[in-house]
The first five atom37 places (N, CA, C, CB, O) and aatype in JSON, in Angstrom:
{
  "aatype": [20, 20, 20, 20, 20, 20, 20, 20, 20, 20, 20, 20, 20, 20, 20, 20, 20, 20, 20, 20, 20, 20, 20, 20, 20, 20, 20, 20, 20, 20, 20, 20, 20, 20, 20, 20, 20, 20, 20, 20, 20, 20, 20, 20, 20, 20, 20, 20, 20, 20, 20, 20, 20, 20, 20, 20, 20, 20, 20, 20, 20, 20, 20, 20, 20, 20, 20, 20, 20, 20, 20, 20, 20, 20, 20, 20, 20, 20, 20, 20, 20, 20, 20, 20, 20, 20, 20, 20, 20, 20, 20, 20, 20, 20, 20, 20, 20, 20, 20, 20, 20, 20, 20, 20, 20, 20, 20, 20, 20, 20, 20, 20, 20, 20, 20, 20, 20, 20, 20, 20, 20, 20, 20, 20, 20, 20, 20, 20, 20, 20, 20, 20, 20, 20, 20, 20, 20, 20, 20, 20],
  "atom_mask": [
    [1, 1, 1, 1, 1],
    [1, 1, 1, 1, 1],
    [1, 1, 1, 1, 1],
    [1, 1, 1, 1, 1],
    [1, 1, 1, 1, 1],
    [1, 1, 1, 1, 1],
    [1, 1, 1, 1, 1],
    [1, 1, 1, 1, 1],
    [1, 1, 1, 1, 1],
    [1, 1, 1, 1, 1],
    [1, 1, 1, 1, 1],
    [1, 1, 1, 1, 1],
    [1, 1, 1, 1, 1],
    [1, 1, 1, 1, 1],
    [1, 1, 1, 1, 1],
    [1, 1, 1, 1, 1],
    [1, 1, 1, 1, 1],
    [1, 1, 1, 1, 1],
    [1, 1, 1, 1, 1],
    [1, 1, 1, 1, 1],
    [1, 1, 1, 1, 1],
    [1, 1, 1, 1, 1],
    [1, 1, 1, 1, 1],
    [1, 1, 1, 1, 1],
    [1, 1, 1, 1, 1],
    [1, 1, 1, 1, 1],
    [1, 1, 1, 1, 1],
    [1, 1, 1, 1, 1],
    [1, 1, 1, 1, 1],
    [1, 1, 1, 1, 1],
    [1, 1, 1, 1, 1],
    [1, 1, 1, 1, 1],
    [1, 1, 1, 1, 1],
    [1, 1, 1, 1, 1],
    [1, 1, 1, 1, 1],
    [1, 1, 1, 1, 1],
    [1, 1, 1, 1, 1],
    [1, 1, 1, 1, 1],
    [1, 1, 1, 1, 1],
    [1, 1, 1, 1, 1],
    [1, 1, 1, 1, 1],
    [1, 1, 1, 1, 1],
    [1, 1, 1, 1, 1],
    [1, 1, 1, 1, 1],
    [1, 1, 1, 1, 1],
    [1, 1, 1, 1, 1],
    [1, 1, 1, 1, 1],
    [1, 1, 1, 1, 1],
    [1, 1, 1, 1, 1],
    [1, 1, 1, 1, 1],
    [1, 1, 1, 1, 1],
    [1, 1, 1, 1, 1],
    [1, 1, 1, 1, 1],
    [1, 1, 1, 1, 1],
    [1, 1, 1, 1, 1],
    [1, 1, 1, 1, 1],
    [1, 1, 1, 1, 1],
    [1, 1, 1, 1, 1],
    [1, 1, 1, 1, 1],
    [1, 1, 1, 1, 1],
    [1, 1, 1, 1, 1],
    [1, 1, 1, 1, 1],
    [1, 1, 1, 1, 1],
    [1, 1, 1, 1, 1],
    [1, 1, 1, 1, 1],
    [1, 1, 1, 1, 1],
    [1, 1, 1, 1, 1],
    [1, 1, 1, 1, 1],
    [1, 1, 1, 1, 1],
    [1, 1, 1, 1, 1],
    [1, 1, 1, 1, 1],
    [1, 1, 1, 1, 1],
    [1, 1, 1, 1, 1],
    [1, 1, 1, 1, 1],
    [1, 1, 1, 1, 1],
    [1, 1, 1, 1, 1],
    [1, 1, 1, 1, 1],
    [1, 1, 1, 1, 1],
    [1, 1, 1, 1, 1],
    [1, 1, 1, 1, 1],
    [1, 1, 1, 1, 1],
    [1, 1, 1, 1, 1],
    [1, 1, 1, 1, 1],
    [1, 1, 1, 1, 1],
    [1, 1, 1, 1, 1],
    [1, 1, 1, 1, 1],
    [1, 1, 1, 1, 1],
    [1, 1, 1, 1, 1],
    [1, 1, 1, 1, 1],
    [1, 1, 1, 1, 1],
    [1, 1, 1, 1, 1],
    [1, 1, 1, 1, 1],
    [1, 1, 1, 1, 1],
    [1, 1, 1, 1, 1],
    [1, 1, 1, 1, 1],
    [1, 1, 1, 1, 1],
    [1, 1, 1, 1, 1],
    [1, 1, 1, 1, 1],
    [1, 1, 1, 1, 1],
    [1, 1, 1, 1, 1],
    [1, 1, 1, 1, 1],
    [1, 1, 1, 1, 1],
    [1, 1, 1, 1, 1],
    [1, 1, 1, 1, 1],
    [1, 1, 1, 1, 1],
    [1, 1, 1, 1, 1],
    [1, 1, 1, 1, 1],
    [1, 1, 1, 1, 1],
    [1, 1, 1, 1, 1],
    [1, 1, 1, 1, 1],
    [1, 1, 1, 1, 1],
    [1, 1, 1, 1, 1],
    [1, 1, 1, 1, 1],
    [1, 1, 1, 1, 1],
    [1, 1, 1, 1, 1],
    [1, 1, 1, 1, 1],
    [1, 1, 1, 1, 1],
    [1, 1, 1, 1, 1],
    [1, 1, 1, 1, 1],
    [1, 1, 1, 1, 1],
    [1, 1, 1, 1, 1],
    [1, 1, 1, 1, 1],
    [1, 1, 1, 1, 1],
    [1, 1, 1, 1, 1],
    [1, 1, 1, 1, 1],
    [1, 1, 1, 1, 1],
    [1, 1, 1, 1, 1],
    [1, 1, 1, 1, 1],
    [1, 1, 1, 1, 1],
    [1, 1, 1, 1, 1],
    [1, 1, 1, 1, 1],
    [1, 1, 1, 1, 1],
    [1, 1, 1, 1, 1],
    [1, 1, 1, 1, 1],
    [1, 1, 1, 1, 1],
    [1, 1, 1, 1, 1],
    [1, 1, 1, 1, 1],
    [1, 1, 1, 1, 1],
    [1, 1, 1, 1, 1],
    [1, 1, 1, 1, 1]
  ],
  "atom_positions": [
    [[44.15, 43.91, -6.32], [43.72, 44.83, -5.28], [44.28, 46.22, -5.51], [44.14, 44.31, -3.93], [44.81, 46.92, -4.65]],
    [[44.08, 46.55, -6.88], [44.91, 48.19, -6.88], [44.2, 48.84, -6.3], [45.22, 49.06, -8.19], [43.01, 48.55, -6.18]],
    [[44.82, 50.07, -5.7], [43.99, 50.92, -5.27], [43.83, 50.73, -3.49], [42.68, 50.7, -6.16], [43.3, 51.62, -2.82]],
    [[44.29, 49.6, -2.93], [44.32, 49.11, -1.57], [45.62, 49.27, -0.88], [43.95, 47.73, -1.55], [46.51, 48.44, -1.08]],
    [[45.8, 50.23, -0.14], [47.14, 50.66, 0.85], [47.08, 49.59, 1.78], [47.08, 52.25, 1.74], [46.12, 49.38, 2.52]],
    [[48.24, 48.83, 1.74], [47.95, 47.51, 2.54], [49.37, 48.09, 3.71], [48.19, 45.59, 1.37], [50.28, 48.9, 3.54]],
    [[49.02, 47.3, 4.73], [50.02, 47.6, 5.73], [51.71, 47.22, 5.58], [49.48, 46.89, 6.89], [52.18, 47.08, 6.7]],
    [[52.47, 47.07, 4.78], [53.35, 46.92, 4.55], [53.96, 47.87, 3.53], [53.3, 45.89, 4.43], [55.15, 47.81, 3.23]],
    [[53.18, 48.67, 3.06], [53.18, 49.66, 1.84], [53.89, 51.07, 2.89], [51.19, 49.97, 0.98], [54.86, 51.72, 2.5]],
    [[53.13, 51.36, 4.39], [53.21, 52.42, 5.22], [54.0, 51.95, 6.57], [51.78, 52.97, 5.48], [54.13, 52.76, 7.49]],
    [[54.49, 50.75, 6.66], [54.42, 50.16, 8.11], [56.25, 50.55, 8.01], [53.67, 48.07, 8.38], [56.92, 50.36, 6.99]],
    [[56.81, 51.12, 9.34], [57.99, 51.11, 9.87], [58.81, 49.73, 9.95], [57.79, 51.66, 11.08], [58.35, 48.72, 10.5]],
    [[60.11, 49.81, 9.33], [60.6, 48.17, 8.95], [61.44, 48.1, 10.18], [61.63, 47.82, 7.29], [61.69, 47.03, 10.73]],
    [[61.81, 49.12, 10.56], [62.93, 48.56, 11.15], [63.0, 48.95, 12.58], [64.13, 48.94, 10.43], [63.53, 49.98, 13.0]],
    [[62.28, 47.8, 13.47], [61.48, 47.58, 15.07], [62.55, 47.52, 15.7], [60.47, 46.18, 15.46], [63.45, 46.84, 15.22]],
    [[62.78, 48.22, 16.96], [63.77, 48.06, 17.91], [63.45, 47.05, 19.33], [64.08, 49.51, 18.3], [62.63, 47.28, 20.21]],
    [[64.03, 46.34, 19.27], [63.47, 44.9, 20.09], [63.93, 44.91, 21.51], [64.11, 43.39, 19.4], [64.75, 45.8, 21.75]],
    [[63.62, 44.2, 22.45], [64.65, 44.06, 23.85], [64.03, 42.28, 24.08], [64.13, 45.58, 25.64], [63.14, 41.65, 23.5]],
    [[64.93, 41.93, 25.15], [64.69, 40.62, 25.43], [63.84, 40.88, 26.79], [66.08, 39.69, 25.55], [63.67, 41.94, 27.38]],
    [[63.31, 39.51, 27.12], [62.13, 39.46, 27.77], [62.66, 39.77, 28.87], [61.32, 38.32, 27.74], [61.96, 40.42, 29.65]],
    [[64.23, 39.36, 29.33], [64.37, 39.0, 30.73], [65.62, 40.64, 31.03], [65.18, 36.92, 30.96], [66.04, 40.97, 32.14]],
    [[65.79, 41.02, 30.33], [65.94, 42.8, 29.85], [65.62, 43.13, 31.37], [64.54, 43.67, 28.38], [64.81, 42.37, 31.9]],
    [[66.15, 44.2, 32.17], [65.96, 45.28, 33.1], [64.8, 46.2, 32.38], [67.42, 46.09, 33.39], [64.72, 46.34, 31.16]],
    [[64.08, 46.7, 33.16], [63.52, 47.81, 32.42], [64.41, 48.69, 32.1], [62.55, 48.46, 33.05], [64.48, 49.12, 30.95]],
    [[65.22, 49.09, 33.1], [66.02, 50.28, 32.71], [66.93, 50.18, 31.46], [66.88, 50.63, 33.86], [67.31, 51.15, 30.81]],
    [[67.3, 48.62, 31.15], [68.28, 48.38, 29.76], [67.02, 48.87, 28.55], [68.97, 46.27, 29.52], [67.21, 49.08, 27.36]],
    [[65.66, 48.97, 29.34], [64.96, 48.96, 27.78], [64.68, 50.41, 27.59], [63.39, 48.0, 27.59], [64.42, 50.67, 26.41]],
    [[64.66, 51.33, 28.33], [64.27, 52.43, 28.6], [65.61, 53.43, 27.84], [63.97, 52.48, 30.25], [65.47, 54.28, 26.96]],
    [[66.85, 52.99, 28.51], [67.79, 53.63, 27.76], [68.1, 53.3, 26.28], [68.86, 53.5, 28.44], [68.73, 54.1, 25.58]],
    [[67.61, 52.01, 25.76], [67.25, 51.63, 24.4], [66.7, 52.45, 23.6], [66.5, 50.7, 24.36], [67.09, 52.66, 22.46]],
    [[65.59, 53.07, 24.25], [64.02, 53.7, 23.67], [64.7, 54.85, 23.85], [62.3, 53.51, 24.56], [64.14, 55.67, 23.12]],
    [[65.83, 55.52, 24.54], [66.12, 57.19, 25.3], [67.03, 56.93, 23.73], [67.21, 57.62, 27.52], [66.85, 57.88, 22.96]],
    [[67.98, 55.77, 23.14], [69.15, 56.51, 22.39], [68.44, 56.52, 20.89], [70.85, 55.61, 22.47], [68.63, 57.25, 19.92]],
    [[67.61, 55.48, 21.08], [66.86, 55.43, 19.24], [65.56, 56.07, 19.24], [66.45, 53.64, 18.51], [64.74, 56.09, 18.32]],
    [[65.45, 56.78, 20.78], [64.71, 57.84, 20.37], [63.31, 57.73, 19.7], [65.48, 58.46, 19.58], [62.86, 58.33, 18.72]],
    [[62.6, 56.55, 20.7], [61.48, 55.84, 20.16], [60.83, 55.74, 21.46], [61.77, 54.45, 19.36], [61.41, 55.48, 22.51]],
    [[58.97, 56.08, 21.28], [58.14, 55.35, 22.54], [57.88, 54.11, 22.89], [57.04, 55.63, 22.58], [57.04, 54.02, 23.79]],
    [[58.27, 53.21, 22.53], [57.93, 51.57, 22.66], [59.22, 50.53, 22.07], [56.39, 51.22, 21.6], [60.08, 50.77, 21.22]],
    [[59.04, 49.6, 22.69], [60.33, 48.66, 22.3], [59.12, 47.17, 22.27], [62.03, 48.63, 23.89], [58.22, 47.0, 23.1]],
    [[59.4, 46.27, 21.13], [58.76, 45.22, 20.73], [59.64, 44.0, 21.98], [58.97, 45.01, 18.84], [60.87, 44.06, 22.0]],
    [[58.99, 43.07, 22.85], [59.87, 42.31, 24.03], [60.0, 41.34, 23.1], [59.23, 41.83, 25.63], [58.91, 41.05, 22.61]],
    [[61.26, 40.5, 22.52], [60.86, 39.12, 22.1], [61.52, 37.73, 22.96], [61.3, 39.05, 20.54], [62.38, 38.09, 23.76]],
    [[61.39, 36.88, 22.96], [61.54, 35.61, 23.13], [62.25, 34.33, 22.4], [60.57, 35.45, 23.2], [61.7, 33.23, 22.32]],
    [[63.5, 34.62, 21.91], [64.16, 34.02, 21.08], [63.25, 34.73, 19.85], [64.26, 32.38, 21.32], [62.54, 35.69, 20.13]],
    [[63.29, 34.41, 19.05], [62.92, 35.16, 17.64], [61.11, 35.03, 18.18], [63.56, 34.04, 15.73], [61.51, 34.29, 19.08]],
    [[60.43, 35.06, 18.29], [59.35, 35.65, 19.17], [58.99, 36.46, 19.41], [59.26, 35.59, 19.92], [59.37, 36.77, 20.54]],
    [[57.97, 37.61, 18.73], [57.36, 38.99, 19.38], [56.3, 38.74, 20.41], [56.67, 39.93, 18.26], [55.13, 38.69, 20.03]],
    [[56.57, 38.61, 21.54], [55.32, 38.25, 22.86], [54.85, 39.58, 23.36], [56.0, 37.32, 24.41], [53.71, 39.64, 23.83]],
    [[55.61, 40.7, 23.31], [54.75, 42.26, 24.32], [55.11, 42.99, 23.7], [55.07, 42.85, 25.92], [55.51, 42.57, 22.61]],
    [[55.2, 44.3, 23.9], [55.17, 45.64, 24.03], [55.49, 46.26, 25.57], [53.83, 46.0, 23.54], [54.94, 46.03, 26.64]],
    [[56.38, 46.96, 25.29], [56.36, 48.04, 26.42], [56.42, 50.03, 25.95], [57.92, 47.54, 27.36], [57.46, 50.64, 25.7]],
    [[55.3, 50.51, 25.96], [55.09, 51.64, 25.81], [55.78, 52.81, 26.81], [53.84, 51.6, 25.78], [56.45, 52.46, 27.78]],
    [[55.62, 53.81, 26.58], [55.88, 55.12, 27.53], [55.31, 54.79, 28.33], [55.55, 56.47, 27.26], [55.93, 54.53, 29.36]],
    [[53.44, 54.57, 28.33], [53.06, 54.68, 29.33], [53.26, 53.54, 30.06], [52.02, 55.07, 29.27], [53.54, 54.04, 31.15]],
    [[53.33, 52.3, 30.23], [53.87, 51.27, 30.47], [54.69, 51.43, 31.68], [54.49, 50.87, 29.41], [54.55, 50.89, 32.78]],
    [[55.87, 52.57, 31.14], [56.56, 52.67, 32.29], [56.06, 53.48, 33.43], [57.7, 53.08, 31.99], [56.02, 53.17, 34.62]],
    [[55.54, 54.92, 32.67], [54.91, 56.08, 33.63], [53.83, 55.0, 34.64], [53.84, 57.57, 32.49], [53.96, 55.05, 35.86]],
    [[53.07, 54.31, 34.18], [52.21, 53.36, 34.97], [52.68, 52.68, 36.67], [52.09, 52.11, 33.9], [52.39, 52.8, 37.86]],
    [[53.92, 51.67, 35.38], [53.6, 50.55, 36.4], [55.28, 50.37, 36.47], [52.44, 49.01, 35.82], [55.88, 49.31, 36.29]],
    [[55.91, 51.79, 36.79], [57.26, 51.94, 36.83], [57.23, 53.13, 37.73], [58.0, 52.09, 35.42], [57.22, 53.05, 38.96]],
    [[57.22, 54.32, 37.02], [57.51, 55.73, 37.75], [56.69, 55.63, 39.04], [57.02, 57.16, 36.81], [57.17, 55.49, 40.16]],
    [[55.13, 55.74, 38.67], [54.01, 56.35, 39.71], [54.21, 55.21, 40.92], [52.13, 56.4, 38.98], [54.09, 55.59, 42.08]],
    [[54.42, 54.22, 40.72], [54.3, 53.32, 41.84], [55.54, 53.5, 42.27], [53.92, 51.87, 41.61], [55.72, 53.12, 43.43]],
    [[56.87, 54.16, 41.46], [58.03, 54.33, 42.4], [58.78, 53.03, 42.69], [57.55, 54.91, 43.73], [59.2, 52.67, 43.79]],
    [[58.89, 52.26, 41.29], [59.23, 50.69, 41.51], [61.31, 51.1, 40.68], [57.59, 49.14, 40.09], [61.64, 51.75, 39.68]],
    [[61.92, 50.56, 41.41], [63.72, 50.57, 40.39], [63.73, 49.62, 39.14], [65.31, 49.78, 41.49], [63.97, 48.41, 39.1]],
    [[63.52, 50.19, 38.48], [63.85, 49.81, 36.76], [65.2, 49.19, 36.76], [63.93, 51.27, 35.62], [65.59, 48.66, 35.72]],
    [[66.05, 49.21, 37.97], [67.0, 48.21, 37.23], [66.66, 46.99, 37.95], [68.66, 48.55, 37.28], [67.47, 46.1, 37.67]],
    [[65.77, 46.62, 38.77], [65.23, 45.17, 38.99], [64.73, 44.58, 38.54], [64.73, 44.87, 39.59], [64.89, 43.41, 38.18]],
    [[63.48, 45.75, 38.39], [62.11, 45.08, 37.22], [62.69, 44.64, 36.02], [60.84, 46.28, 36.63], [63.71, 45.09, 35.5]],
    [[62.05, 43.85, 35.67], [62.07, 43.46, 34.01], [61.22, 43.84, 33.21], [61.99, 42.21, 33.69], [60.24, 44.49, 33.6]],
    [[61.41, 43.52, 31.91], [60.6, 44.16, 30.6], [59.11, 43.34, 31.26], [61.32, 43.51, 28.55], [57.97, 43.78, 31.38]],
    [[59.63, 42.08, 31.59], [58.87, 40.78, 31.48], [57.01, 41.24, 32.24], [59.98, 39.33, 32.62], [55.86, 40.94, 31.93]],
    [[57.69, 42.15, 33.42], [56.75, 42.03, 34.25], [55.8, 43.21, 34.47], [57.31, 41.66, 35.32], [54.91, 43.39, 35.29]],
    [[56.42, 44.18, 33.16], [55.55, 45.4, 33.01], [54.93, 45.53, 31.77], [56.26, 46.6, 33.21], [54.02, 46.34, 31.59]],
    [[55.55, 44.45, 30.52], [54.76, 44.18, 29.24], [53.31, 44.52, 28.82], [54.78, 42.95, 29.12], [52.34, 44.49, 29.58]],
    [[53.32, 44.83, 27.52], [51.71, 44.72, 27.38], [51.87, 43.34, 26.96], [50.8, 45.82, 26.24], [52.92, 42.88, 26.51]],
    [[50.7, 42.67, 27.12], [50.91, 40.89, 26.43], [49.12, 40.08, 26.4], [52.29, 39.58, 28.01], [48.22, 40.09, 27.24]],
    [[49.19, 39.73, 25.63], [49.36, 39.4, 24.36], [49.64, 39.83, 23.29], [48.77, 39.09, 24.12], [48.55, 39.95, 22.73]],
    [[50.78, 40.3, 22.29], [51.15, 41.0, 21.43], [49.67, 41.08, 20.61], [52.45, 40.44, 20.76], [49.05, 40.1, 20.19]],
    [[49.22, 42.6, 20.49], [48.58, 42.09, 19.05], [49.17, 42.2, 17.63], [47.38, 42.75, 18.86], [49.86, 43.17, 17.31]],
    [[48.87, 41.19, 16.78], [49.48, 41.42, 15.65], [48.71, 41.64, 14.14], [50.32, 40.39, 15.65], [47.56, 41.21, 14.08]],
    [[49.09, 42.08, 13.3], [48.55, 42.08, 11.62], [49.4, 41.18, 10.77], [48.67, 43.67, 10.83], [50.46, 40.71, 11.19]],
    [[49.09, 41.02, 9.98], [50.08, 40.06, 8.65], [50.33, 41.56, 7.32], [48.61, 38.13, 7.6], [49.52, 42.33, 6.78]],
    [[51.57, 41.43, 7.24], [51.79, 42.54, 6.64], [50.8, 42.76, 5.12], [53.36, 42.52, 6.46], [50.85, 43.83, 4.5]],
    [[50.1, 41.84, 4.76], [49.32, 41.8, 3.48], [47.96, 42.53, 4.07], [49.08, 40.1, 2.81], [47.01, 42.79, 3.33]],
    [[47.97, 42.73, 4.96], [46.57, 43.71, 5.63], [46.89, 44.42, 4.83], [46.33, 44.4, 7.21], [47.99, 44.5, 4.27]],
    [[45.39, 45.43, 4.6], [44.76, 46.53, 4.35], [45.11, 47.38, 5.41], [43.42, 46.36, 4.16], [45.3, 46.88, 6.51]],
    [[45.22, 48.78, 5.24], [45.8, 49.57, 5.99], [44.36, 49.54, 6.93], [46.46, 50.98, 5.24], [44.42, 49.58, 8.16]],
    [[43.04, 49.48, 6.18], [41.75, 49.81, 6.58], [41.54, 48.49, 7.86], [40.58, 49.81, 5.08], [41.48, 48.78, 9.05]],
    [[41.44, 47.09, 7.35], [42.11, 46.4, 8.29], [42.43, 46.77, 9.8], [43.15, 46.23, 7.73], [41.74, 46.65, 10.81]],
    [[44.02, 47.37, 9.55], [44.49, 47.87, 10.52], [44.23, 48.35, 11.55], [44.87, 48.31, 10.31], [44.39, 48.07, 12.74]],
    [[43.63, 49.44, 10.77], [42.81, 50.53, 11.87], [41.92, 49.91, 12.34], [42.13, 51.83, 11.37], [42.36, 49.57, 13.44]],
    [[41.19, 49.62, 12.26], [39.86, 48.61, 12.78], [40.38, 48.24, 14.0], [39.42, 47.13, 11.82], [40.07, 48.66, 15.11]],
    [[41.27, 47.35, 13.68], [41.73, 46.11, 14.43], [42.2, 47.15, 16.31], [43.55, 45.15, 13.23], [41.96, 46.93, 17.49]],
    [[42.99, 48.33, 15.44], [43.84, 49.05, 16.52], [42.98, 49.73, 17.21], [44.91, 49.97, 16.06], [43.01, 49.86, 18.43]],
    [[41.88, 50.4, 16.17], [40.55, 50.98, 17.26], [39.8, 50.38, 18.4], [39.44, 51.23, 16.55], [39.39, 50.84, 19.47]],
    [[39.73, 48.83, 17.66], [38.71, 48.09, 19.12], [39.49, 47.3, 19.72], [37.29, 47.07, 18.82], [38.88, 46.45, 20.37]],
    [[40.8, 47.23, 19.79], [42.19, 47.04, 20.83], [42.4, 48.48, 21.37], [43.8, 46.47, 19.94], [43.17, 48.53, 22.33]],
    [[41.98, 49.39, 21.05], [42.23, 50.29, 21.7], [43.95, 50.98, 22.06], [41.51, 49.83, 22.69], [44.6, 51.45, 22.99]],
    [[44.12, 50.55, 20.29], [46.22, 50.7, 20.6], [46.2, 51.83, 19.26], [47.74, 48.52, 20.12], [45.5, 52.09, 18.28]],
    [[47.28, 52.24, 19.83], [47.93, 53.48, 18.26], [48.85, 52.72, 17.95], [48.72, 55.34, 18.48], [49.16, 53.09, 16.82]],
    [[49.83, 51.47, 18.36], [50.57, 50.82, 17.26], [50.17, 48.92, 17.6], [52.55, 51.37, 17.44], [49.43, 48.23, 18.3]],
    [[51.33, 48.76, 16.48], [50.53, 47.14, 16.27], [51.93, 46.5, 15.23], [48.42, 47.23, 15.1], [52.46, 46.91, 14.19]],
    [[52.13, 45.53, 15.96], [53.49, 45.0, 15.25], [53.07, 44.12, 13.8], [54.41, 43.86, 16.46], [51.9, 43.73, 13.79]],
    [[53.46, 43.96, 13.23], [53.32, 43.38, 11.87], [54.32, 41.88, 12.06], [53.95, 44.65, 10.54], [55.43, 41.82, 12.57]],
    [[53.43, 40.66, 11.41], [54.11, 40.15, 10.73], [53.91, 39.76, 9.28], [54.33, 39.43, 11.34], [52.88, 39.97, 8.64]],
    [[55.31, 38.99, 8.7], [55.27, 38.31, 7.76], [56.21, 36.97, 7.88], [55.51, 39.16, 6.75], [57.39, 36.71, 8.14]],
    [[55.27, 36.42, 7.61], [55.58, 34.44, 7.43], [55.68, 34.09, 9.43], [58.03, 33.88, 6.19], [56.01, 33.07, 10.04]],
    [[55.36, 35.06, 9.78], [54.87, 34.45, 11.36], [56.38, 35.21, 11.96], [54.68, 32.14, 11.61], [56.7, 35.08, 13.14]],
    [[56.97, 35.73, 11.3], [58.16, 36.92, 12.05], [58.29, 38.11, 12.19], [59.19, 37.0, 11.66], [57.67, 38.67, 11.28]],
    [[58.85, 38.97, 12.98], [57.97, 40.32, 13.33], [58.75, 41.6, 12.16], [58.24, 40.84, 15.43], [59.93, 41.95, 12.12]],
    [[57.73, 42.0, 11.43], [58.68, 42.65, 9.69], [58.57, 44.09, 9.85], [57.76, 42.21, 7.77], [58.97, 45.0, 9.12]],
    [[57.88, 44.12, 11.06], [57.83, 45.85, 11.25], [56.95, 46.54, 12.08], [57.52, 46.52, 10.04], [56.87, 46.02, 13.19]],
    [[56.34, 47.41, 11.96], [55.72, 48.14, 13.15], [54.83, 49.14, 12.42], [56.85, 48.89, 14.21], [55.34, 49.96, 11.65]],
    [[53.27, 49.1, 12.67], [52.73, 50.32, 12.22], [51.89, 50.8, 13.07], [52.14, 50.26, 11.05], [51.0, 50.05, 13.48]],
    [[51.98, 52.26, 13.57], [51.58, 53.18, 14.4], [51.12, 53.85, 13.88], [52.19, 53.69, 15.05], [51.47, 53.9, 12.7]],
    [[49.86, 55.0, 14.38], [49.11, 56.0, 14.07], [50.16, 57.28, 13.5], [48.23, 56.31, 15.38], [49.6, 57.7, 12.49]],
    [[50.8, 57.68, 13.61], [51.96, 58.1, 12.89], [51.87, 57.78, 11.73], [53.1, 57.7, 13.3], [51.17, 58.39, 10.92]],
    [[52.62, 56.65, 11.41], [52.3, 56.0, 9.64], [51.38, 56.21, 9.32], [52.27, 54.63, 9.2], [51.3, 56.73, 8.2]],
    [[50.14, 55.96, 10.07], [48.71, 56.05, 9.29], [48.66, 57.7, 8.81], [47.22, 55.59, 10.47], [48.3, 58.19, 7.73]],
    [[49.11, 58.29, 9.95], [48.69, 60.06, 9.58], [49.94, 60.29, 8.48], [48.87, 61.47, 11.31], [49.57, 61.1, 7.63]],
    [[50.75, 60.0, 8.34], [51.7, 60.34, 7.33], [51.32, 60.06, 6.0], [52.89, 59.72, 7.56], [51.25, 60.99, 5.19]],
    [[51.02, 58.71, 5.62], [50.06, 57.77, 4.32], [49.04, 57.84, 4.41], [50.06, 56.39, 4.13], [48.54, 58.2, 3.34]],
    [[48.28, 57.65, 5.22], [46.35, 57.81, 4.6], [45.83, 58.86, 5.69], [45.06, 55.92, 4.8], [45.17, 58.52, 6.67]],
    [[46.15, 59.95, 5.44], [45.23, 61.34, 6.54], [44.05, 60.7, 6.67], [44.83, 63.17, 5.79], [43.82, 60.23, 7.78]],
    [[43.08, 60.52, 5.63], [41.9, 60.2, 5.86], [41.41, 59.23, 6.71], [41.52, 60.02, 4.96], [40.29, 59.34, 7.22]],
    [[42.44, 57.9, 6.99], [42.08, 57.05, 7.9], [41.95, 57.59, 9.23], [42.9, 56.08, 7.88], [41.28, 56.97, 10.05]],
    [[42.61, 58.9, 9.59], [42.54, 59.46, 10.53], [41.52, 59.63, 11.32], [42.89, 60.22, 10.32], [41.4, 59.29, 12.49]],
    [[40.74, 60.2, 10.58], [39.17, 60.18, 11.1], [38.51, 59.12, 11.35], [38.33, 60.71, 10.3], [37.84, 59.04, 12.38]],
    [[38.6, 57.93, 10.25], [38.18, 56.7, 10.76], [38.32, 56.51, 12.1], [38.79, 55.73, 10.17], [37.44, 56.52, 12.96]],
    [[40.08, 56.26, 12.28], [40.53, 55.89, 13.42], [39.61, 56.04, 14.6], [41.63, 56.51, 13.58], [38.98, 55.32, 15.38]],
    [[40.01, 58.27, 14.17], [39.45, 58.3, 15.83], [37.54, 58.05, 16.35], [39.91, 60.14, 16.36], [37.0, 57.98, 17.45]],
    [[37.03, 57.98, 15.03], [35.64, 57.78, 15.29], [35.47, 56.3, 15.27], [34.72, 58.51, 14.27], [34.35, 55.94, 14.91]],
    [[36.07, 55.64, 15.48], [36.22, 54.32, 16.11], [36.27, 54.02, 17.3], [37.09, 53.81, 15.8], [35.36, 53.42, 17.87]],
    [[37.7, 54.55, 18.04], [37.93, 54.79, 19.18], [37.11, 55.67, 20.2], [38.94, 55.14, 19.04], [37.45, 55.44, 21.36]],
    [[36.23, 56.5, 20.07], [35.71, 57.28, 20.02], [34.14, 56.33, 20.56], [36.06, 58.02, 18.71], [33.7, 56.34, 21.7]],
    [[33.74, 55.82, 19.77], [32.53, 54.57, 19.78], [32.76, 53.28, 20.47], [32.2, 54.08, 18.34], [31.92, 52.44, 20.77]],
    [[34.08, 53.27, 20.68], [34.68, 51.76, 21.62], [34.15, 52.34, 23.1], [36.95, 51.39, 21.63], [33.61, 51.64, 23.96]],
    [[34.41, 53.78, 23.21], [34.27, 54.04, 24.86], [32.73, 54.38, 25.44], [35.26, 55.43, 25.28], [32.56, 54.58, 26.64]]
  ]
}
């Protein structure tokens, strides 16, 4: 397959995790010190959600709910979606356009090996860029 940017070639290795049963607020100050929009929720070695920025602005800030009650658990995105790191970057995008997500956790051998976001994509393949957004673009 020369010539094929596969998702593990561009994908971020090293995912910053929280546990399911996590405060929001323990995950939030997580995301404030490593200085990242999203934290992967897992479940004993388990990637089950996502919790994004907006995630919180949602169904945290605007409703005016205390983050140190809530849990990760109950503001998650869930069903994780996932790729197998031997994807095609092209793959990828696809997948993230008609999920309608800019990132997407990776595995390999069924464990979570990293993280690839529209970021990576614009950093390694500009051109998918356009794909992307004329994907997304046609989903709505």
């Amino acid at each position: 397959m020369a010539g094929i940017l596969s998702v593990k070639d561009i994908m971020t290795k090293s995912v910053v995790t929280t546990r399911l049963h996590a405060t929001v607020r323990e995950a939030v100050k997580t995301m404030e010190n490593q200085n990242i929009g999203s934290i992967i929720v897992m479940e004993g070695e388990k990637p089950i959600g996502i919790v994004t920025e907006r995630d919180i602005v949602v169904k945290v800030a605007s409703p005016c709910v205390d983050p140190r009650t809530l849990k990760v658990q109950d503001i998650m995105s869930s069903p994780l979606v996932t790729i197998k790191s031997d994807a095609s970057v092209e793959e990828a995008v696809a997948l993230m356009a008609k999920k309608g997500i800019k990132k997407i956790a990776v595995l390999e051998d069924g464990k979570l090996a990293g993280m690839l976001t529209y970021t990576d994509i614009a950093k390694s393949a500009p051109k998918m860029l356009s794909i992307f957004d004329e994907l997304l673009k046609n989903r709505k």
